[in-house]
C-alpha positions, 0 to 999 in steps of 0.5 A: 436581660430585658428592656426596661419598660413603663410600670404601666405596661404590666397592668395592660390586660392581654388581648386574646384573639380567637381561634384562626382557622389554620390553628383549629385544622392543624390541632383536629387533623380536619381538612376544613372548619367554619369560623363563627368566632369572631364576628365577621361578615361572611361576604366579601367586599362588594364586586365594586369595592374589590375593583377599587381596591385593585385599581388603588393597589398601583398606588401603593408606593404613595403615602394615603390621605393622612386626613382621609379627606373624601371619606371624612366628607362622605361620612359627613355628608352622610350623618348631615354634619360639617367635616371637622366634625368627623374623626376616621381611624385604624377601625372605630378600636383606634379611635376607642384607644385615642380616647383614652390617650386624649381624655386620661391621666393618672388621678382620672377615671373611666367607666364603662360596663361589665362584661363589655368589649375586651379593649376598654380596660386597655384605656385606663391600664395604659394611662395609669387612670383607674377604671370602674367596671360597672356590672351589666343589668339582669338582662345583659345590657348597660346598667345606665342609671348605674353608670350614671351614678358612679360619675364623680369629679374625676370621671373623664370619660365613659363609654357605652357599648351598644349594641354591647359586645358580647351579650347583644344587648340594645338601650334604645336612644331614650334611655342613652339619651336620659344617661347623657341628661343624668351625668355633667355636659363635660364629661366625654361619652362615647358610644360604640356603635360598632354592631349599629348595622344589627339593630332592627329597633324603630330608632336605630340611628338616632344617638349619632343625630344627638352627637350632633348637638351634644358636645360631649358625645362622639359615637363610633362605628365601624366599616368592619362588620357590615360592609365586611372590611375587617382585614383592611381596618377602618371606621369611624366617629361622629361627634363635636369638633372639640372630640374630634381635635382630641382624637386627631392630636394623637393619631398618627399621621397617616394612621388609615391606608389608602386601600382601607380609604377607598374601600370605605368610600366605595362601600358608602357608594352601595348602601342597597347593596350593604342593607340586603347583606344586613337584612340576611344577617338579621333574618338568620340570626332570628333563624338560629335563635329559633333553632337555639329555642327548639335544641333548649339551649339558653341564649341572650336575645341578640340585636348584633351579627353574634349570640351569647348562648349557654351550654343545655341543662344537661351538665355539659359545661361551656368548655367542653361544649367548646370543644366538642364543637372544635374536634367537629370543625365548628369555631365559636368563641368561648365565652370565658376569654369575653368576661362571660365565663359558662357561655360560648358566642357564636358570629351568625355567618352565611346560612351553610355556615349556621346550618353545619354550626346548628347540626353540629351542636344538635349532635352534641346537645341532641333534644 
Protein backbone atom coordinates (compact mmCIF):
# COMPACT_ATOMS: atom_id res chain seq x y z
CA UNK A 1 0.00 0.00 0.00
CA UNK A 2 1.56 3.65 -1.11
CA UNK A 3 0.50 6.94 -0.93
CA UNK A 4 -1.08 8.42 -3.67
CA UNK A 5 1.12 10.77 -5.32
CA UNK A 6 1.47 13.78 -8.35
CA UNK A 7 1.83 12.25 -11.69
CA UNK A 8 4.78 14.60 -12.00
CA UNK A 9 6.74 12.88 -9.05
CA UNK A 10 7.58 10.15 -11.46
CA UNK A 11 9.36 12.14 -14.09
CA UNK A 12 11.81 13.80 -11.35
CA UNK A 13 15.05 12.62 -12.27
CA UNK A 14 17.06 11.12 -9.19
CA UNK A 15 19.79 13.35 -7.74
CA UNK A 16 22.61 11.03 -7.13
CA UNK A 17 25.36 12.32 -4.61
CA UNK A 18 28.83 10.74 -4.75
CA UNK A 19 30.61 8.64 -2.89
CA UNK A 20 30.75 9.67 1.12
CA UNK A 21 34.22 8.84 2.43
CA UNK A 22 32.74 6.33 5.15
CA UNK A 23 31.00 4.37 2.25
CA UNK A 24 34.40 4.28 0.09
CA UNK A 25 36.29 2.67 3.55
CA UNK A 26 33.75 0.33 4.66
CA UNK A 27 33.63 -1.33 0.96
CA UNK A 28 37.70 -1.30 0.29
CA UNK A 29 38.57 -2.13 4.03
CA UNK A 30 40.84 1.23 3.77
CA UNK A 31 41.68 3.28 6.86
CA UNK A 32 41.54 6.69 5.11
CA UNK A 33 40.65 7.71 1.55
CA UNK A 34 40.91 11.49 -0.34
CA UNK A 35 37.70 12.77 -1.59
CA UNK A 36 38.06 14.65 -4.59
CA UNK A 37 34.26 14.23 -5.90
CA UNK A 38 32.46 16.44 -5.05
CA UNK A 39 33.78 19.79 -5.65
CA UNK A 40 34.46 21.03 -2.21
CA UNK A 41 37.13 23.51 -0.87
CA UNK A 42 39.64 21.51 0.98
CA UNK A 43 39.82 24.42 3.73
CA UNK A 44 37.67 24.99 6.56
CA UNK A 45 35.73 28.27 7.48
CA UNK A 46 38.10 30.91 7.90
CA UNK A 47 39.33 31.11 11.91
CA UNK A 48 36.85 34.28 12.04
CA UNK A 49 34.08 32.45 10.38
CA UNK A 50 34.22 29.12 13.06
CA UNK A 51 34.18 31.95 16.02
CA UNK A 52 30.82 33.39 14.93
CA UNK A 53 29.47 30.47 14.38
CA UNK A 54 30.14 29.21 17.69
CA UNK A 55 29.00 32.52 19.35
CA UNK A 56 25.87 32.27 17.06
CA UNK A 57 25.19 28.48 18.28
CA UNK A 58 23.71 29.98 21.56
CA UNK A 59 21.10 31.42 19.76
CA UNK A 60 19.75 28.33 18.32
CA UNK A 61 16.41 27.97 19.99
CA UNK A 62 15.43 31.54 17.97
CA UNK A 63 14.08 31.56 14.67
CA UNK A 64 17.03 33.52 12.05
CA UNK A 65 16.51 36.19 10.05
CA UNK A 66 13.67 35.13 7.45
CA UNK A 67 14.69 37.82 5.29
CA UNK A 68 18.44 37.68 6.14
CA UNK A 69 18.52 41.34 6.08
CA UNK A 70 22.33 42.16 6.85
CA UNK A 71 23.61 39.54 4.43
CA UNK A 72 21.26 40.72 1.62
CA UNK A 73 22.91 44.33 2.54
CA UNK A 74 26.37 43.16 2.50
CA UNK A 75 25.59 41.37 -0.82
CA UNK A 76 24.42 44.39 -2.11
CA UNK A 77 26.63 46.40 -0.96
CA UNK A 78 29.16 44.40 -2.32
CA UNK A 79 27.68 44.01 -6.09
CA UNK A 80 26.61 48.32 -5.89
CA UNK A 81 22.76 47.26 -6.08
CA UNK A 82 19.76 48.28 -3.87
CA UNK A 83 18.67 45.51 -1.28
CA UNK A 84 15.50 44.62 -2.83
CA UNK A 85 17.43 43.45 -5.55
CA UNK A 86 19.17 40.52 -3.80
CA UNK A 87 17.44 36.96 -3.16
CA UNK A 88 19.73 34.53 -0.38
CA UNK A 89 18.72 31.06 -0.47
CA UNK A 90 19.35 27.47 0.97
CA UNK A 91 22.58 27.44 -1.46
CA UNK A 92 22.23 29.31 -5.06
CA UNK A 93 20.65 25.21 -5.90
CA UNK A 94 17.22 26.56 -3.85
CA UNK A 95 17.12 29.55 -5.74
CA UNK A 96 17.68 27.51 -9.18
CA UNK A 97 14.48 25.31 -7.95
CA UNK A 98 12.47 28.55 -7.19
CA UNK A 99 13.07 29.46 -10.71
CA UNK A 100 11.58 26.89 -11.67
CA UNK A 101 8.38 26.86 -9.27
CA UNK A 102 8.20 31.04 -10.05
CA UNK A 103 8.67 30.97 -13.76
CA UNK A 104 7.14 27.29 -14.97
CA UNK A 105 3.68 25.89 -15.77
CA UNK A 106 2.50 23.20 -17.90
CA UNK A 107 2.63 24.62 -21.62
CA UNK A 108 5.89 26.27 -20.79
CA UNK A 109 9.41 25.60 -21.38
CA UNK A 110 12.84 25.83 -19.93
CA UNK A 111 16.09 25.51 -21.78
CA UNK A 112 19.43 24.91 -20.71
CA UNK A 113 22.58 23.03 -21.87
CA UNK A 114 23.67 19.21 -22.21
CA UNK A 115 25.80 17.97 -20.07
CA UNK A 116 24.97 20.76 -17.23
CA UNK A 117 24.35 20.45 -13.62
CA UNK A 118 22.37 17.69 -12.89
CA UNK A 119 19.31 20.01 -10.88
CA UNK A 120 18.04 21.79 -13.98
CA UNK A 121 16.05 18.89 -15.46
CA UNK A 122 14.45 18.76 -11.91
CA UNK A 123 12.90 22.62 -13.00
CA UNK A 124 10.70 21.17 -15.75
CA UNK A 125 9.86 17.61 -14.35
CA UNK A 126 8.67 19.35 -11.20
CA UNK A 127 6.44 21.91 -12.95
CA UNK A 128 4.98 19.67 -15.58
CA UNK A 129 6.89 22.08 -18.01
CA UNK A 130 8.71 20.60 -20.90
CA UNK A 131 12.40 21.12 -20.94
CA UNK A 132 14.87 21.36 -23.88
CA UNK A 133 18.21 20.18 -23.54
CA UNK A 134 20.42 21.97 -25.97
CA UNK A 135 23.95 19.69 -26.37
CA UNK A 136 27.31 21.58 -25.51
CA UNK A 137 29.63 23.09 -28.11
CA UNK A 138 32.74 21.08 -29.33
CA UNK A 139 34.79 22.60 -26.79
CA UNK A 140 32.58 21.54 -23.85
CA UNK A 141 30.79 25.00 -23.30
CA UNK A 142 27.35 26.48 -24.04
CA UNK A 143 26.38 26.40 -27.49
CA UNK A 144 24.63 30.16 -27.12
CA UNK A 145 23.82 31.09 -30.46
CA UNK A 146 22.21 27.57 -30.31
CA UNK A 147 20.15 28.19 -27.00
CA UNK A 148 19.46 31.41 -28.56
CA UNK A 149 17.94 29.95 -31.26
CA UNK A 150 15.37 27.17 -29.61
CA UNK A 151 13.85 30.28 -27.87
CA UNK A 152 10.16 30.23 -28.63
CA UNK A 153 7.01 31.81 -27.20
CA UNK A 154 6.50 29.40 -24.66
CA UNK A 155 10.18 29.32 -23.45
CA UNK A 156 9.74 31.04 -19.78
CA UNK A 157 13.24 30.59 -18.69
CA UNK A 158 16.81 29.65 -19.67
CA UNK A 159 19.62 28.96 -17.72
CA UNK A 160 23.37 29.17 -18.61
CA UNK A 161 26.05 27.52 -16.34
CA UNK A 162 28.90 29.22 -16.27
CA UNK A 163 31.65 28.19 -15.67
CA UNK A 164 29.53 24.94 -16.76
CA UNK A 165 29.35 22.00 -14.38
CA UNK A 166 31.01 19.35 -15.29
CA UNK A 167 33.06 20.39 -18.12
CA UNK A 168 34.84 23.68 -16.68
CA UNK A 169 34.01 25.57 -19.57
CA UNK A 170 33.74 29.55 -19.58
CA UNK A 171 31.60 32.23 -22.05
CA UNK A 172 33.21 35.39 -21.57
CA UNK A 173 30.51 38.31 -20.44
CA UNK A 174 30.48 39.13 -24.37
CA UNK A 175 29.09 36.25 -25.81
CA UNK A 176 26.65 36.15 -22.49
CA UNK A 177 25.71 39.27 -23.18
CA UNK A 178 25.09 38.93 -27.15
CA UNK A 179 22.80 35.87 -25.97
CA UNK A 180 20.75 37.92 -23.70
CA UNK A 181 20.73 40.62 -26.82
CA UNK A 182 19.67 37.38 -29.19
CA UNK A 183 16.44 36.24 -27.00
CA UNK A 184 13.31 38.70 -26.17
CA UNK A 185 13.87 41.25 -22.91
CA UNK A 186 11.17 39.09 -21.15
CA UNK A 187 12.37 36.07 -21.00
CA UNK A 188 13.92 35.09 -17.33
CA UNK A 189 17.69 34.20 -17.87
CA UNK A 190 19.49 32.92 -15.22
CA UNK A 191 23.04 32.26 -14.90
CA UNK A 192 24.78 30.11 -12.59
CA UNK A 193 27.76 31.31 -11.32
CA UNK A 194 28.22 29.12 -8.86
CA UNK A 195 32.05 28.14 -9.80
CA UNK A 196 32.57 32.29 -10.54
CA UNK A 197 35.53 32.50 -7.61
CA UNK A 198 37.71 29.96 -10.50
CA UNK A 199 37.47 32.07 -13.34
CA UNK A 200 41.14 33.54 -13.91
CA UNK A 201 39.78 35.43 -17.21
CA UNK A 202 40.13 39.64 -17.40
CA UNK A 203 36.30 40.11 -17.24
CA UNK A 204 35.48 37.67 -14.69
CA UNK A 205 32.62 39.89 -12.65
CA UNK A 206 31.23 41.52 -15.42
CA UNK A 207 27.84 39.48 -16.10
CA UNK A 208 26.52 40.04 -12.53
CA UNK A 209 27.27 44.40 -13.45
CA UNK A 210 24.68 43.37 -16.51
CA UNK A 211 22.35 41.96 -13.85
CA UNK A 212 21.99 45.20 -12.77
CA UNK A 213 20.38 46.87 -15.63
CA UNK A 214 19.02 43.78 -17.16
CA UNK A 215 15.54 43.06 -15.73
CA UNK A 216 15.50 39.85 -17.03
CA UNK A 217 18.78 38.56 -15.86
CA UNK A 218 19.60 37.43 -12.05
CA UNK A 219 22.93 35.49 -11.65
CA UNK A 220 23.47 33.15 -8.96
CA UNK A 221 26.48 32.09 -6.72
CA UNK A 222 27.36 30.35 -4.05
CA UNK A 223 28.99 30.59 -0.58
CA UNK A 224 29.68 26.68 -0.90
CA UNK A 225 32.68 26.24 -2.99
CA UNK A 226 35.20 29.53 -2.06
CA UNK A 227 34.49 30.26 1.00
CA UNK A 228 34.07 26.49 1.85
CA UNK A 229 30.65 26.45 3.47
CA UNK A 230 28.94 23.74 1.70
CA UNK A 231 27.72 21.97 4.95
CA UNK A 232 26.00 24.95 6.11
CA UNK A 233 24.21 25.73 2.79
CA UNK A 234 23.73 29.38 1.71
CA UNK A 235 24.23 31.58 -1.72
CA UNK A 236 22.75 33.87 -3.50
CA UNK A 237 21.32 35.87 -6.58
CA UNK A 238 21.77 39.33 -7.87
CA UNK A 239 19.05 40.43 -10.32
CA UNK A 240 15.91 43.15 -10.84
CA UNK A 241 13.60 43.59 -8.12
CA UNK A 242 10.70 41.88 -10.29
CA UNK A 243 13.32 38.31 -10.14
CA UNK A 244 13.71 38.93 -6.80
CA UNK A 245 9.61 39.27 -5.53
CA UNK A 246 9.47 35.99 -8.08
CA UNK A 247 11.77 34.01 -5.91
CA UNK A 248 10.92 35.58 -2.46
CA UNK A 249 7.20 34.39 -3.08
CA UNK A 250 8.00 31.04 -3.00
CA UNK A 251 10.63 30.33 -0.43
CA UNK A 252 10.12 29.52 2.73
CA UNK A 253 9.96 31.60 5.16
CA UNK A 254 12.90 31.04 7.01
CA UNK A 255 14.53 28.95 4.10
CA UNK A 256 18.33 30.27 5.50
CA UNK A 257 19.53 29.55 9.12
CA UNK A 258 20.97 31.86 11.47
CA UNK A 259 24.60 29.82 11.19
CA UNK A 260 24.71 29.86 7.45
CA UNK A 261 23.63 33.80 7.97
CA UNK A 262 26.60 34.50 10.07
CA UNK A 263 28.99 32.81 8.41
CA UNK A 264 28.12 34.35 4.98
CA UNK A 265 28.51 37.59 6.35
CA UNK A 266 31.52 36.82 8.08
CA UNK A 267 33.26 35.38 5.38
CA UNK A 268 32.43 38.72 2.86
CA UNK A 269 34.13 40.45 5.94
CA UNK A 270 37.76 38.59 4.69
CA UNK A 271 37.88 38.92 1.00
CA UNK A 272 42.17 38.84 1.11
CA UNK A 273 41.70 35.86 3.01
CA UNK A 274 39.09 34.31 0.54
CA UNK A 275 41.12 35.33 -2.93
CA UNK A 276 44.69 33.81 -1.45
CA UNK A 277 42.61 30.17 -1.02
CA UNK A 278 41.27 30.74 -4.65
CA UNK A 279 44.37 32.04 -6.04
CA UNK A 280 46.20 28.10 -4.58
CA UNK A 281 43.05 26.78 -5.98
CA UNK A 282 43.88 28.14 -9.33
CA UNK A 283 47.64 27.42 -9.33
CA UNK A 284 47.28 23.60 -8.53
CA UNK A 285 44.60 23.28 -10.91
CA UNK A 286 46.93 24.47 -13.45
CA UNK A 287 49.44 22.09 -11.66
CA UNK A 288 47.40 18.81 -12.01
CA UNK A 289 46.69 19.92 -15.62
CA UNK A 290 50.12 19.87 -16.28
CA UNK A 291 50.55 16.44 -14.40
CA UNK A 292 47.21 15.50 -16.51
CA UNK A 293 49.32 16.52 -19.83
CA UNK A 294 52.55 14.53 -19.08
CA UNK A 295 50.68 11.07 -17.84
CA UNK A 296 48.73 11.57 -21.77
CA UNK A 297 45.51 11.71 -19.94
CA UNK A 298 42.80 13.75 -22.06
CA UNK A 299 41.08 16.59 -20.31
CA UNK A 300 38.91 19.67 -20.88
CA UNK A 301 40.71 22.86 -19.92
CA UNK A 302 39.03 23.89 -16.82
CA UNK A 303 38.40 27.46 -15.24
CA UNK A 304 36.50 25.66 -12.08
CA UNK A 305 37.91 24.06 -8.67
CA UNK A 306 37.27 20.29 -10.81
CA UNK A 307 38.47 18.86 -14.08
CA UNK A 308 36.79 16.44 -16.80
CA UNK A 309 39.45 14.24 -17.80
CA UNK A 310 39.27 10.76 -19.71
CA UNK A 311 40.59 7.39 -19.32
CA UNK A 312 44.38 7.19 -21.48
CA UNK A 313 44.46 5.80 -24.74
CA UNK A 314 45.45 2.43 -23.60
CA UNK A 315 41.95 0.72 -23.24
CA UNK A 316 41.21 1.43 -20.07
CA UNK A 317 37.60 2.39 -19.59
CA UNK A 318 36.37 5.17 -17.61
CA UNK A 319 34.77 2.69 -15.03
CA UNK A 320 37.27 0.85 -14.52
CA UNK A 321 39.55 3.51 -14.07
CA UNK A 322 36.81 4.52 -11.54
CA UNK A 323 37.55 1.96 -9.78
CA UNK A 324 40.73 1.27 -9.53
CA UNK A 325 41.08 4.63 -8.05
CA UNK A 326 38.36 3.65 -5.57
CA UNK A 327 40.14 0.19 -4.34
CA UNK A 328 43.60 2.87 -3.78
CA UNK A 329 41.47 5.35 -1.61
CA UNK A 330 41.20 8.18 -4.25
CA UNK A 331 37.39 9.48 -4.82
CA UNK A 332 36.64 11.25 -8.06
CA UNK A 333 33.00 11.31 -9.61
CA UNK A 334 32.30 9.08 -12.48
CA UNK A 335 31.57 10.78 -15.14
CA UNK A 336 28.52 8.80 -16.23
CA UNK A 337 26.33 10.02 -13.13
CA UNK A 338 27.22 13.77 -14.68
CA UNK A 339 25.74 13.04 -18.04
CA UNK A 340 29.37 12.42 -19.33
CA UNK A 341 29.33 8.94 -19.77
CA UNK A 342 33.54 7.74 -20.49
CA UNK A 343 35.01 10.70 -18.32
CA UNK A 344 35.84 10.86 -14.50
CA UNK A 345 35.85 14.81 -12.90
CA UNK A 346 38.10 15.15 -10.41
CA UNK A 347 37.67 18.33 -7.39
CA UNK A 348 41.70 19.99 -7.27
CA UNK A 349 41.74 19.86 -3.43
CA UNK A 350 45.04 20.81 -1.03
CA UNK A 351 48.16 19.97 -2.79
CA UNK A 352 48.86 16.46 -0.49
CA UNK A 353 45.52 15.72 -1.82
CA UNK A 354 46.27 16.28 -5.75
CA UNK A 355 49.68 14.61 -4.98
CA UNK A 356 48.19 11.19 -3.49
CA UNK A 357 45.34 11.50 -6.58
CA UNK A 358 48.02 12.27 -9.23
CA UNK A 359 50.70 9.06 -7.83
CA UNK A 360 47.50 7.18 -7.52
CA UNK A 361 46.50 7.48 -11.14
CA UNK A 362 50.51 7.45 -12.64
CA UNK A 363 50.36 3.72 -10.77
CA UNK A 364 47.37 3.02 -12.98
CA UNK A 365 47.66 4.75 -16.22
CA UNK A 366 51.99 4.45 -15.83
CA UNK A 367 53.47 6.79 -19.22
Amino acid sequence: MTIRTSNRIAGIPHYEPGLTMAEVMAAYSLDSVVKLASNESPFPPLPEVEAVIANASAHLNRYPDGAARDLRAAIADRHAVDVDQVAVGNGSCELIVHAGEALLEPGTTIIYAEPSFAMYPHLAAAAGADALAVPLAADGGHDLPAMAAAVDERTRLAIICNPNNPTGVYRSADQIEAFLDAVPDDLAVLVDEAYYDFVDEPDRGRVSVLARTRPNLLVTRTFSKAYGLCGLRIGYGVGSQSWVRALDAVRQPFNTNELAQVAALESLRHPAAIQQRVDEAIAERCRVADALTKLAVPFTPSHGNFILMEPPGNGMDADALHEDLLRRGIIVRNGSALGCPGTLRVTIGAPAENDAFLSALGAVVPV
